[in-house]
N, C-alpha and C positions, 0 to 999 in steps of 0.2 A: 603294436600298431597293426592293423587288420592291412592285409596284400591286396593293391590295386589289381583290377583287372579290365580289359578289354577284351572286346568280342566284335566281330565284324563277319557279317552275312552279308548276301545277295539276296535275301527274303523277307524283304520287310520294306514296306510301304504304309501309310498310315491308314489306307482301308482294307488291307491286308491280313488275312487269318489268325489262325492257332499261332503260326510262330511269334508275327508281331505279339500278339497278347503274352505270350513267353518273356518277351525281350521288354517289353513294359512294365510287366511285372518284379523286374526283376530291377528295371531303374527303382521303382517304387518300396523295392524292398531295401535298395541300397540307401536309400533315405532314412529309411527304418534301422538298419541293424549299423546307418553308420560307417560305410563302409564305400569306397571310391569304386564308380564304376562309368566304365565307356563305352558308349556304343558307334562304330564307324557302319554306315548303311550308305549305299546310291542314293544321289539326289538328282533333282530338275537343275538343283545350283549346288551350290559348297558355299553352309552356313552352318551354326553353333546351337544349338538348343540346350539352354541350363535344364536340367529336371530337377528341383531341388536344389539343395547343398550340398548331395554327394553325388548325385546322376547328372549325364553329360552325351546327347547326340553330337556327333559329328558327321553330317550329310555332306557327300562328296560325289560334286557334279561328273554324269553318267551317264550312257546313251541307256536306250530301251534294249529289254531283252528280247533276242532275235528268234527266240525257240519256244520261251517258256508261257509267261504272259506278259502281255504288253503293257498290265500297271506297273510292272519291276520296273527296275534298271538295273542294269550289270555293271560291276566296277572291272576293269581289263588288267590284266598286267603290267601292259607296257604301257600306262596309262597311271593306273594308280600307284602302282609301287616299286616299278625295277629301278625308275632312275633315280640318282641322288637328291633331288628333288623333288620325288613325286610327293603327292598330296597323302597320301596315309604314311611313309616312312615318315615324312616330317610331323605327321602326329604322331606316330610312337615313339620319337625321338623324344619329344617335347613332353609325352605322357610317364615315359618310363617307367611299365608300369612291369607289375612283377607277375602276371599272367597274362600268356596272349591267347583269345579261345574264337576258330573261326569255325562260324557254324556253317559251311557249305564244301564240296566234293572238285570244283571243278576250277574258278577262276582264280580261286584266295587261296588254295591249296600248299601251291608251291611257295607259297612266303611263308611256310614251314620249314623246311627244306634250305632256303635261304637264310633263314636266320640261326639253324640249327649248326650250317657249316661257318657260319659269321662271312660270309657274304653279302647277308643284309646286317650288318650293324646296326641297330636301335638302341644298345644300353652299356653300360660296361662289363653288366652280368648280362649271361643270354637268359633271357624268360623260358618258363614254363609255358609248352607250347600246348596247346586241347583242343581236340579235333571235336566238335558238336555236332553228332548226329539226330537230325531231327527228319529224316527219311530215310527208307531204303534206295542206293543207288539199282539196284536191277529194277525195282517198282518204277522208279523215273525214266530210266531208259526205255524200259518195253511202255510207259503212256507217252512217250514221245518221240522218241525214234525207232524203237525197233524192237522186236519182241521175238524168245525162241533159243534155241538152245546155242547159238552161236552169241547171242545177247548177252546170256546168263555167264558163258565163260569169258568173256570179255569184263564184264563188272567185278565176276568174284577176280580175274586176276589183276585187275584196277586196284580193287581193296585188298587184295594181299601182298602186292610187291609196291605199291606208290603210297595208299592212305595210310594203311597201317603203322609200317615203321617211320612215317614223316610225326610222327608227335609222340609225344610225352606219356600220354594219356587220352582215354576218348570215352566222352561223357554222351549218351544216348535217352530219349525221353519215352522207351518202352523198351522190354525184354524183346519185341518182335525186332525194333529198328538193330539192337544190339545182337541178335542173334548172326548178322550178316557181317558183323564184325568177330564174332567169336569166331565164324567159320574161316574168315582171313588168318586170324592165330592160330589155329588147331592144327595145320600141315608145320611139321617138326622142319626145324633152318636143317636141313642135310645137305650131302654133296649129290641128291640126283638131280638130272635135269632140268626136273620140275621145277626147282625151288632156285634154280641159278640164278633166275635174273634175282627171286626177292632175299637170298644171300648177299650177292653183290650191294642190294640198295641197304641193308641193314647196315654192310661192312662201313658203308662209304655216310652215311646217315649217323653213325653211330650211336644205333639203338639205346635205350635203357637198360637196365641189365634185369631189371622187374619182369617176371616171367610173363610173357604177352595175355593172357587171358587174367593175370590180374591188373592191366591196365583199364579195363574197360570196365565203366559206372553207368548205371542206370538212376535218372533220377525224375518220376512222370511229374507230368504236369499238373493244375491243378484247374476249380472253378470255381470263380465269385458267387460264393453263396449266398450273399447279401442282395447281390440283384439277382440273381435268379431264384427266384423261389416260388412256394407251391401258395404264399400270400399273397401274389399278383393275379390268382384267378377268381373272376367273378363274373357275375350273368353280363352286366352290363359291357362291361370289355368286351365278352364275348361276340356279343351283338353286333358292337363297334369294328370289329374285326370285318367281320362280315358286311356289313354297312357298307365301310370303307372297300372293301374290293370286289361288290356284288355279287354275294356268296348268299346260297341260301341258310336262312336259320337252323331247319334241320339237317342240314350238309354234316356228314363224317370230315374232320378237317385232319388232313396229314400236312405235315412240316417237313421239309427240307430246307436245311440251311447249312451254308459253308461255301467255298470256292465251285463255282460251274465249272469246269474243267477236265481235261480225259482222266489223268490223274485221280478225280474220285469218284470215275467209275459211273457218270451222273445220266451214260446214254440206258439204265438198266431203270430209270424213274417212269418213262413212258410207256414203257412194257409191264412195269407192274400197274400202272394206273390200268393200262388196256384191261390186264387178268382179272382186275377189282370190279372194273364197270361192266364185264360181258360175262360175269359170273357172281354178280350180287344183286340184289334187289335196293342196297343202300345205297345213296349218291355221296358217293365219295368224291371229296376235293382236295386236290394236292398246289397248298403254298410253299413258295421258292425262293426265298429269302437269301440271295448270295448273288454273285455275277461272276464273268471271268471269261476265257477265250473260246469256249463252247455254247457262249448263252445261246447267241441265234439259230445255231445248230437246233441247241435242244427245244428253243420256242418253236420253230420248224416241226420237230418229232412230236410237240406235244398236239399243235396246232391240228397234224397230220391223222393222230389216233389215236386224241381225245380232245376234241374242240371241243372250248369252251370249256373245260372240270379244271385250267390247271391258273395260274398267279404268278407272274414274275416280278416279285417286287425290287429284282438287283439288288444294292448290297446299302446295307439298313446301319447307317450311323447312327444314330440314337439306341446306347443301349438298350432303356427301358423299354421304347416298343418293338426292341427282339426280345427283350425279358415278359411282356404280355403276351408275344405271338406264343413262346414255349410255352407259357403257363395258363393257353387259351385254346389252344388246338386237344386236338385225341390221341393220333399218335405221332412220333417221330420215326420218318424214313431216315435211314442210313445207307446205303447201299454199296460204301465200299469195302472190298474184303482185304486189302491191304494198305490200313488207313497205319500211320505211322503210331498215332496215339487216339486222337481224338475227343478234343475238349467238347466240341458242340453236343454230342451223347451226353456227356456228365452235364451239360447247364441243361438238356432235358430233364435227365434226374431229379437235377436240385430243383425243377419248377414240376413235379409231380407227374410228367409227360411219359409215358408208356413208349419204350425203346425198341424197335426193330429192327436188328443190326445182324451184318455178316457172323457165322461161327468162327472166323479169323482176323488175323490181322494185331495192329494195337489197342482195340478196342476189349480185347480179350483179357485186359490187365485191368479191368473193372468192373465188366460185363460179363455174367453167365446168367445160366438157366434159373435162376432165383430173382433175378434183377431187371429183365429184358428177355427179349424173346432173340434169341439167334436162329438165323435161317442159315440156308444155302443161298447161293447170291447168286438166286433166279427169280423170277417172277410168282412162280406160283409157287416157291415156298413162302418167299414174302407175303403174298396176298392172303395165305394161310395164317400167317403171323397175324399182321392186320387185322383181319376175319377174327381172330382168336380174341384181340386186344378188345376189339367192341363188342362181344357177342358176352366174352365169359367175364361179369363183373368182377365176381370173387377172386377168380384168380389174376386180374389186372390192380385190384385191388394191393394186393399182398405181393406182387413183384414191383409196384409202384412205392409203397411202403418201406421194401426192401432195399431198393436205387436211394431213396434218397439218404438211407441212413449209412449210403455204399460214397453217394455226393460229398455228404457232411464230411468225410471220413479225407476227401483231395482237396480241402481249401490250400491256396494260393501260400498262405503265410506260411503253413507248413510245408508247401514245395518247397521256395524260397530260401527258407531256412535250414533245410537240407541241401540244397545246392549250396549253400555258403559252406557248410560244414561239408561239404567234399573238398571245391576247391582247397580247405584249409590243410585234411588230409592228403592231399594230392600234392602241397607245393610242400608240405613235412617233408615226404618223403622225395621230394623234387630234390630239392635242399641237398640231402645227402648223397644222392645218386650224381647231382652235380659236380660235387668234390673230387667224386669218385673218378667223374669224366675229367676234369682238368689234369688228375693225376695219370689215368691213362693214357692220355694224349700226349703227354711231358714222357713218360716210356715209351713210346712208339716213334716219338722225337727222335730222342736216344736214340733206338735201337737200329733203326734206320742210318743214323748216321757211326753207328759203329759197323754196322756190315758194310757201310761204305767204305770206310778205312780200310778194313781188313779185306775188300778186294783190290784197293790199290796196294 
């Protein structure tokens, strides 16, 4: 019998990015391979969504988040889960399910923790707990609060004494996002001072006894190849693009699409349009296909210096005329250098769209000099990139050529089906480490109450 699971974020709303498409996918795949799957998210209200026979939302009424963006909502603590009552313990009660995997750092955290000391009860066996890193915590803190060297040792000592030993396992959707967990493991548990607080928490947590750096899995993400593709471009669409947002025919058309947000980095789109328009003879036009808590800001900047070259079309529900924009434009801007993974580059790919993206970040786990053009994440490397992408056929040719065969290579079905085959991996060896912990805990019983005796 294949192992239930659930999973519960703070990241996911239905006009919502890369994650949500993550977390859909994977309902979808739970259909496919058969296999029992839950997802608990923030709602406006607390209602049910079947996906299927084997997928299952659980939307649980939530205020808006106060930091992040305001299409979230935040599930709280002392709201959703401390009391006997609350609204997700009694789903996990009711779900019982045999993995609990919470994709987020901050609110959901600690019902790790809770369930690991059986403080939270939810089963009669304690689940397998999976920490889902699908960002870096320094990247979120320095775009939203605070950025700098006193930032940085605040986050790395977050993930090394709280996130780290609170789970089981910790599953990440690039080598980059995981690397910020690798560094959390690599300080050896000693007795110096450093490490006292995150001895204390392993002691009292009771770690796994799986050496820390082979807890951590990488497993990327992937993209609909079916709808994205390089057979959606034709003259006519083209036109119609243009049509539709009073663009000129002859216009260079650059893409941006994804979350508006400080997060990815989207104040660097204005500056590169400036570097394009006052040092080319081409009229370059940049569409904007995304929304988020920076939009007015950035219509502002673009309004400011470059009236009139840029398109905001907010955030584009109908797949297919995002699947025409990619496979109708010239090229695609990227502009952040520490993008977690980044699906929206790969559905370029796969619709034949010529990629100009940061030399870092997650995007590096798909992306090289063969496939995309990587800059520096300034202006006028970008605009070089750009400049490069329409001037040299040949060679847009044959890195275009090269992405999509790099595309074909991350379809969804194959994510999907690797992410089930770790979980399965991961609860094997759950399993026996489990046993291991009941018998340890039954000696430590003991032992405790025999040095008690022997000092009365």
């Amino acid at each position: 019998m294949a192992i239930k699971t659930i999973h519960l974020t703070n990241y996911y709303h239905k006009d919502s990015g890369g994650i949500s498409t993550a977390y859909n996918k994977l309902l979808e795949g739970a259909n496919h391979h058969r296999r029992f799957v839950r997802l608990i998210v923030p709602g406006e209200n607390t209602k049910v969504e079947e996906v299927g026979e084997f997928g299952r939302i659980y939307y649980v009424k939530a205020g808006v988040s106060p930091v992040f963006d305001k299409r979230y909502r935040i599930l709280l603590p002392w709201k959703s889960y401390f009391l006997d009552q609350s609204p997700i313990k009694k789903i996990l009660r009711e779900e019982k399910a045999d993995v609990i995997e919470i994709g987020e750092k901050y609110t959901l955290s600690l019902m790790a923790g809770l369930i690991r000391k059986g403080i939270m009860n939810v089963s009669a066996e304690r689940p397998m707990l999976v920490h889902y890193s699908c960002e870096r915590m320094d990247d979120n803190v320095g775009a939203f609060i605070v950025t700098g060297r006193l930032s940085r040792r605040f986050t790395s000592a977050f993930m090394r004494n709280y996130i780290f030993p609170m789970f089981d396992f910790h599953l990440t959707n690039s080598s980059y996002t995981a690397a910020e967990l690798h560094e959390a493991a690599a300080d050896k548990i000693d007795g110096s001072t450093r490490n006292r607080l995150r001895n204390f928490c392993w002691r009292f947590l009771k770690g796994p006894r799986t050496p820390p750096q082979d807890r951590i899995f990488v497993n990327q993400c992937g993209v609909d190849i079916n709808t994205f593709s390089v057979h959606r471009r034709s003259d006519e669409a083209r036109k119609q693009i243009c049509r539709e947002n009073d663009l000129p025919a002859t216009a260079v058309l650059l893409l941006y699409a994804g979350r508006v947000s400080p997060e990815k980095n989207v104040g660097l789109l204005p500056r590169i349009m400036k570097e394009l328009t006052e040092n080319s003879n081409r009229d370059f036009r940049l569409i904007v296909a995304g929304s988020g808590p920076a939009e007015l800001s950035l219509t502002a900047s673009f309004d400011s210096v470059v009236p009139g070259k840029v398109r905001m079309l907010g955030h584009l529900n109908n797949a297919g005329q995002l699947a025409d924009l990619f496979a109708n434009c010239d090229a695609f801007v990227h502009p952040n250098p520490r993008e977690p993974f980044g699906i929206t580059p790969l559905e370029a790919m796969a619709s034949g769209l010529p990629v100009a993206a940061p030399n870092s970040g997650g995007v590096l786990s798909y992306a090289n000099a063969e496939n995309a053009w990587l800059c520096q994440p300034s202006p006028e490397s970008f605009a070089t990139a750009v400049t490069d992408i329409v001037m040299n056929d040949v060679e847009r040719n044959r890195r275009v050529g090269n992405a999509a065969a790099t595309a074909n290579s991350y379809n969804w079905e194959a994510s999907i089906s690797r992410l089930f085959a770790l979980y399965d991996k991961m609860y094997e060896e759950f399993c026996i480490n489990r046993d291991a912990y009941v018998y340890k805990n039954a000696e430590d019983r003991v032992s405790r109450s025999n040095k008690s005796v022997s000092t009365v």
